[in-house]
N, C-alpha and C positions, 0 to 999 in steps of 0.2 A: 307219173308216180302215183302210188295211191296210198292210203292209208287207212286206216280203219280205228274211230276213234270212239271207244267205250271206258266203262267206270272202270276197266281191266289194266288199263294204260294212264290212268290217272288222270283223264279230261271228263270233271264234269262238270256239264255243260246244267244250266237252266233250265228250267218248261218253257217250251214253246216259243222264245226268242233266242235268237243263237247267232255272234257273232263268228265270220269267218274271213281269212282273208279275202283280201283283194284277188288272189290268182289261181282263187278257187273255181274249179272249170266246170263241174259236175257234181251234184251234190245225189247221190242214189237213191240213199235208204232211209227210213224216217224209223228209229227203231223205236221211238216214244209210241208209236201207232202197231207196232210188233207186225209190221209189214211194209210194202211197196208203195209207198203214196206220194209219186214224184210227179206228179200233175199237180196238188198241193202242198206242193213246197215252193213256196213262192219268194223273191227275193226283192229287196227295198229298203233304198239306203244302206247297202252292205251288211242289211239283218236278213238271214231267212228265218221264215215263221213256218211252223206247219200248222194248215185249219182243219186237218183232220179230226172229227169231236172226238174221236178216243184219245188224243193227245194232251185235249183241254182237261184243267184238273188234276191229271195223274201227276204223279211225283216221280214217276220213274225214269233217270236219264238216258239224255238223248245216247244212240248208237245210231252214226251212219255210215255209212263209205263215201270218200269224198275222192277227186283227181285232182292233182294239181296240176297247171301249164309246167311247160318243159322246165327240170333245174336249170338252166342255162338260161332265163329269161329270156328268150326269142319268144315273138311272136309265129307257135305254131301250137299244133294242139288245140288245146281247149281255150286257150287263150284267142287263138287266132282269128273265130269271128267277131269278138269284139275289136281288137287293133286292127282288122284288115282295112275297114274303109278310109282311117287317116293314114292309113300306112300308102294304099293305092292314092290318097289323094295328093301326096306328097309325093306321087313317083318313087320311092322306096322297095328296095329288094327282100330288105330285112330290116326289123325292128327289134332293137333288144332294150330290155329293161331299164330304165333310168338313162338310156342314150338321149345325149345334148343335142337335138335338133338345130337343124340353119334352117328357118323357114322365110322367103319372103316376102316383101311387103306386099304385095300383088295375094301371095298365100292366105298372110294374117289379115288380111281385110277381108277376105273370101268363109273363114274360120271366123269370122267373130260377126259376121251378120247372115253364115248360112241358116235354114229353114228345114236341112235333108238332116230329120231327126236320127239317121242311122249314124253318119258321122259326127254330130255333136256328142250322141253316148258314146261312139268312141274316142271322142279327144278327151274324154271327163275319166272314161277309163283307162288311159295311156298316162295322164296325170298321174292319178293313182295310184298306177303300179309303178311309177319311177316315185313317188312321198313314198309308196312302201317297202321299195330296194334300196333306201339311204335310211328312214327311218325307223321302218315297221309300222307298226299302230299306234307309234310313241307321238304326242303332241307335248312340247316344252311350253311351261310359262315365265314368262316375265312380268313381274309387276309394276304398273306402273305410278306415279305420284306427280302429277298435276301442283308442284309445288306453288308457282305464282302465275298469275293470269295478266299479270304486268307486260307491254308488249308497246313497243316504238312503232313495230310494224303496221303496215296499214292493207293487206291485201285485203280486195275486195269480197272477199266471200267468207272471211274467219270473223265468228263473234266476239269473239277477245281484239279485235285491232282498235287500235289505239283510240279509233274514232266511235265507237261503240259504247253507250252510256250501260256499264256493268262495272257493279263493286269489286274494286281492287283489291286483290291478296294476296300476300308473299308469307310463306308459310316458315315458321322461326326452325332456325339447325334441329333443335330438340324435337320436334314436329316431324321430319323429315327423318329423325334416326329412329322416333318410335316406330315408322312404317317401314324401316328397312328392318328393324328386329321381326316383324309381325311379319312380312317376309323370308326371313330368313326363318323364322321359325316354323312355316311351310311348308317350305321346303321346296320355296321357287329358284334359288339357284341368281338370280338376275334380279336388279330392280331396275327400270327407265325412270330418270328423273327427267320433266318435261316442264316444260315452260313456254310462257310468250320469250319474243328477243328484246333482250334486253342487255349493250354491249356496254356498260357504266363497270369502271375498274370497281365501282363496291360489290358492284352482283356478280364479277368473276372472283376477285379474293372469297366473297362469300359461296361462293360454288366450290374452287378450289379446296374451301375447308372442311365443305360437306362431304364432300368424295374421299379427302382421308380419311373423315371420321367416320367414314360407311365402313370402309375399307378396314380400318383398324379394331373398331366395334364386332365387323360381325368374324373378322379373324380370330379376336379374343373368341367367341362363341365357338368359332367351330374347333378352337384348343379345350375349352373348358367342355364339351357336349362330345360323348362319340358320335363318329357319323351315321349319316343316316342310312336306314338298314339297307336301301339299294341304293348306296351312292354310290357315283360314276369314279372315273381316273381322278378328277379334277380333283375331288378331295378327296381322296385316299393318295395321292403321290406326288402331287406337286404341291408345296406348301403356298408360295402366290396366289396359287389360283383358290385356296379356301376362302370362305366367307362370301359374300355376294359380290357377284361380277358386277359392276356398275356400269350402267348403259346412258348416256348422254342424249335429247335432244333441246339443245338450247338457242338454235338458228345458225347464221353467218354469224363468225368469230375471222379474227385476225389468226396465221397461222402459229404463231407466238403461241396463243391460248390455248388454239388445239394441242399443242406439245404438250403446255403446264397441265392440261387435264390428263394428258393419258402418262404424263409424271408423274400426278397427284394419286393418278390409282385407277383409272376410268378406261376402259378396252373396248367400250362399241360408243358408236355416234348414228343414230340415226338423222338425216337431212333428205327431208320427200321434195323432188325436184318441182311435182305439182303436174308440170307437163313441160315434154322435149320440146317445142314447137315455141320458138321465141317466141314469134310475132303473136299467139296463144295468151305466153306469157306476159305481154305488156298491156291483152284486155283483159288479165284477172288483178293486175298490181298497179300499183300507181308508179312515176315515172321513177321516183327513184329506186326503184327494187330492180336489179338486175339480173336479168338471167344468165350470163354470163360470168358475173361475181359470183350466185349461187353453185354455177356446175365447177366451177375454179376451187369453190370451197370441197365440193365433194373429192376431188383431183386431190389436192392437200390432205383430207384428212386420211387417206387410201396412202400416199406417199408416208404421211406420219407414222404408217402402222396402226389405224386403228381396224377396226372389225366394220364395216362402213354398209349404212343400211340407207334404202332411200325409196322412191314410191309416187306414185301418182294420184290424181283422183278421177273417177269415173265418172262421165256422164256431166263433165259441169257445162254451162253455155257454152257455146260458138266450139262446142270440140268436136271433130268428126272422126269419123270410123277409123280415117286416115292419119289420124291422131294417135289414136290409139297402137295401131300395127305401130306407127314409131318410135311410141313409147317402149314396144317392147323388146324392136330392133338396140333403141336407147341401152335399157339396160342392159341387153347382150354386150355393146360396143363400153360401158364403161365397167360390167363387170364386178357388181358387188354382192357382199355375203348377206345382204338379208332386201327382202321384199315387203314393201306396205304398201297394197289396192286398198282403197277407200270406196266410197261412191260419192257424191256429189249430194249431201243431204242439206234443204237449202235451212238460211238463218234469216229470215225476216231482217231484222236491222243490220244488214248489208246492203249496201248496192249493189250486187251481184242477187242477192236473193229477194229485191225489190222489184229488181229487173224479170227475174224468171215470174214473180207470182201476176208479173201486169201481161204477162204471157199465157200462165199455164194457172192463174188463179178461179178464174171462170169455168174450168174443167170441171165437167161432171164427175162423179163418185167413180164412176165406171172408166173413163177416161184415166183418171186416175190411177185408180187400181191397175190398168192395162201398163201406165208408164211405170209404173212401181215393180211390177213383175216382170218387165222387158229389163229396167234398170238393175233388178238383183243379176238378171240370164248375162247381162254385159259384162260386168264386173267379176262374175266366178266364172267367165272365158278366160278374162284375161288372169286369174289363177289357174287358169286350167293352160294357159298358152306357155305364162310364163314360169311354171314349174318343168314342160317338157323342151321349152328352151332352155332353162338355166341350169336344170340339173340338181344338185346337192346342194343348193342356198336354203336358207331359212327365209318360209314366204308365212306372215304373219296374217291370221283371219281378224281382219278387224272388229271393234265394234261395231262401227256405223252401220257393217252389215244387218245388226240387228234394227235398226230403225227403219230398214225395209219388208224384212221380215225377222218374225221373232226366233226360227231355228236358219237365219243368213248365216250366221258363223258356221253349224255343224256342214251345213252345206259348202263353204270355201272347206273344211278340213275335207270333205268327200272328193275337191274339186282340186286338191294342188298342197293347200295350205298345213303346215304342220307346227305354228306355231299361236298362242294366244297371250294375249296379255290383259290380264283381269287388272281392273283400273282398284287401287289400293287407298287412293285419297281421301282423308276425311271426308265422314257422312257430309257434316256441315256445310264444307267448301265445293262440292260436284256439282251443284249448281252455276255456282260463278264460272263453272271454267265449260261454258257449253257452247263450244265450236259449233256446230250445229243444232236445230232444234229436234225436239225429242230424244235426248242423247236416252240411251238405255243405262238401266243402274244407278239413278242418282239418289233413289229414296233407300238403296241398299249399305249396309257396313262394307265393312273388307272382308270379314270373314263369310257373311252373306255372300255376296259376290264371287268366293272362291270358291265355298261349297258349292253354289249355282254352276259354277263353270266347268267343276269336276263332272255333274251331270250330266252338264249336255257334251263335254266332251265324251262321255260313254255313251249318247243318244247317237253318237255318229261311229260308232263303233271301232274309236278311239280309244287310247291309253292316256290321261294325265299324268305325266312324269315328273313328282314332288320329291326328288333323292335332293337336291341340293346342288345338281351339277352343272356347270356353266352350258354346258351343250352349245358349244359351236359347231358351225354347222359343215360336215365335210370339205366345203368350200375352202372358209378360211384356213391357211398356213400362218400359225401361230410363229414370229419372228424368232423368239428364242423359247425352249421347254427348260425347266431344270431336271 
């Protein structure tokens, strides 16, 4: 199909940066240039630019003609030399659009440490175009609040664990609801309330109460405010679902608790497994943490009904490649609606990150750098893996990416990820609550931080989508609608 897109049909387009989709096959005509200049039309990061000098400067919009791959999303067409080489490399006849791949483990090992630069661009652009057949250019956020840094836990690589000398804070109900209004008044739709574990019947009553009062607060709001000018279904038709969606990560809980929360008003839980690999899991935790308690919990809260998110980390010690493919067999076999990849960013006062620096301390600058650039390429595979396996879930670009580099995020949205969660906690408190070191955003506000992240979600040639709608993710089947 083609089309033809001028100030006539009501697209106009910017000087000289120009956002297009993903399954854009052909770009022809440069009309800011008032001719044929398709040797300089160059593309990057899903921007083309034209360096045409007639183009620079002038004000006049672009007109070009573009192709798109077939409507049917097959890989054929213009599409077809980018999906061919994973498509062949997977023995594949046909490749269509947002199709849920079985790849494995023998495959994803092969996929996540090949070197044949033709097939890694095309696993990054079959991601791609399956984040843009479920959501377009839409990126959702969630905010989050780092309420208390309180935690019983002792895993060996979190700087909040218990044995870690950092100033304690739990952050009072009223604290907590001013950053769900200051959310909701953004038009994030979601808040994750986050926490160390902490399983004391004061700190569930006191959670329990918070999550009404989130829930009932920002209902009042979304009664008293029309909605917002592109709100979704959510608040326009079903009256539950207005106000902010409350998203839970507060550890292992009794299954009792998980019920009282998603009673009390609460609809997603995130719980990051860390890594599928037991024996993995008993060098990163100490003996009483179990891996087996932890995946039980996940099983329970998927049985409760809730929206069940969970995630691993990249690159931490003693994990291997082989690791990693399992991890993402893993979440195929359990199946849930949202994805959190981390990378392994270390924290000094661990003994896990005591351990890595009497390792990798002595590395030179360039060493360094080398493992820093390897470690971003590992972890936006496995967004790039686990979006063309899972399909229609909600895969979250984290922060941490940015403590590798400073545009890691816009890169996981390029690579799979369609979801961000701008950290909303008090300026004061982002300090204490720093899991790893160098966290990004600590010297910033909330509002700082969201305008920031509007940015760079347009740097990646993304949509931020601030209507106020829950946005669950195709995946989840919602148990009852009204």
């Amino acid at each position: 199909m083609q089309q033809s897109l001028t100030p006539g049909n009501g697209m106009l387009l910017p000087r000289t940066l120009h956002y297009f989709p993903a399954n854009v096959a052909v770009l022809s005509v440069c009309g800011s240039c008032l001719g044929f200049h398709t040797k300089q039309i160059l593309r990057a990061r899903h921007f083309w630019t034209c360096s045409c000098p007639r183009a620079l400067g002038r004000q006049r919009p672009l007109s070009v003609t573009i192709r798109y791959a077939s409507d049917k999303g097959t890989a054929r067409g213009g599409a077809e030399p980018l999906w061919s080489p994973l498509k062949d490399f997977l023995g594949l006849d046909r490749l269509d659009t947002g199709q849920k791949l079985d790849i494995s483990r023998r495959q994803l090992t092969e996929l996540l440490t090949t070197n044949d630069r033709t097939l890694i661009k095309s696993m990054y652009a079959v991601a791609e175009a399956a984040t843009t057949a479920y959501f377009g250019t839409k990126v959702y956020a969630r905010g989050i609040v780092e309420f208390s840094n309180v935690c019983t836990k002792d895993c060996f690589y979190c700087g909040i664990r218990k044995h870690t000398k950092v100033h304690r804070y739990t952050m009072t109900k009223e604290e907590i609801l001013a950053c769900a209004e200051f959310a909701y008044s953004q038009g994030m739709g979601t808040l994750m309330l986050q926490s160390g574990e902490l399983p004391s019947p004061e700190r569930i009553n006191f959670m329990l109460d918070v999550v009404r009062a989130i829930r009932r607060r920002t209902m009042d709001l979304a009664c008293e405010s029309p909605p917002f000018p592109s709100a979704g279904p959510n608040q326009r038709d079903f009256p539950s679902q207005r106000g902010l969606a409350v998203a839970l990560s507060l550890g292992e809980l009794p299954s009792s608790v998980y019920q009282a929360f998603l009673e009390a008003g609460a609809s997603r839980y995130l719980l990051r497994i860390e890594t599928s690999n037991p024996t993995l899991y008993t060098r990163l935790h100490p003996a009483s943490h179990s891996f087996q308690a932890r995946r039980k919990c996940l099983e329970e809260l998927q049985r409760i009904g809730f929206q069940v998110g969970t995630g691993v980390m990249v690159g931490v010690p003693f994990q291997t490649v082989e690791d990693q493919a399992n991890d993402l067999l893993f979440f195929k076999e359990l199946d849930p609606d949202m994805i959190g990849l981390g990378p392994y960013i270390v924290q000094s006062q661990t003994p896990l990150g005591k351990l890595w620096l009497e390792e990798h301390g002595e590395e030179s600058a360039a060493k360094q750098e080398a493992n820093r650039v390897a470690l971003l390429e590992r972890t936006t595979r496995m967004y790039a893996l686990a979006r063309i396996m899972l399909g229609n879930v909600n895969i979250a670009a984290t922060t941490a990416l940015e403590a590798l580099d400073p545009e890691g995020r816009e890169l996981a949205l390029r690579r799979g990820a369609n979801v961000v969660m701008p950290i909303i906690t008090p300026q004061r408190l982002r300090g204490q609550y720093e899991i790893y070191e160098n966290k990004p955003g600590i010297d910033q506000d909330a509002l700082d931080s969201t305008a920031c992240l509007e940015r760079r979600v347009r740097m990646a040639g993304k949509d931020l989508l601030l209507d106020g709608g829950w946005h669950d993710p195709p995946h989840f089947v919602r148990p009852s609608v009204e």
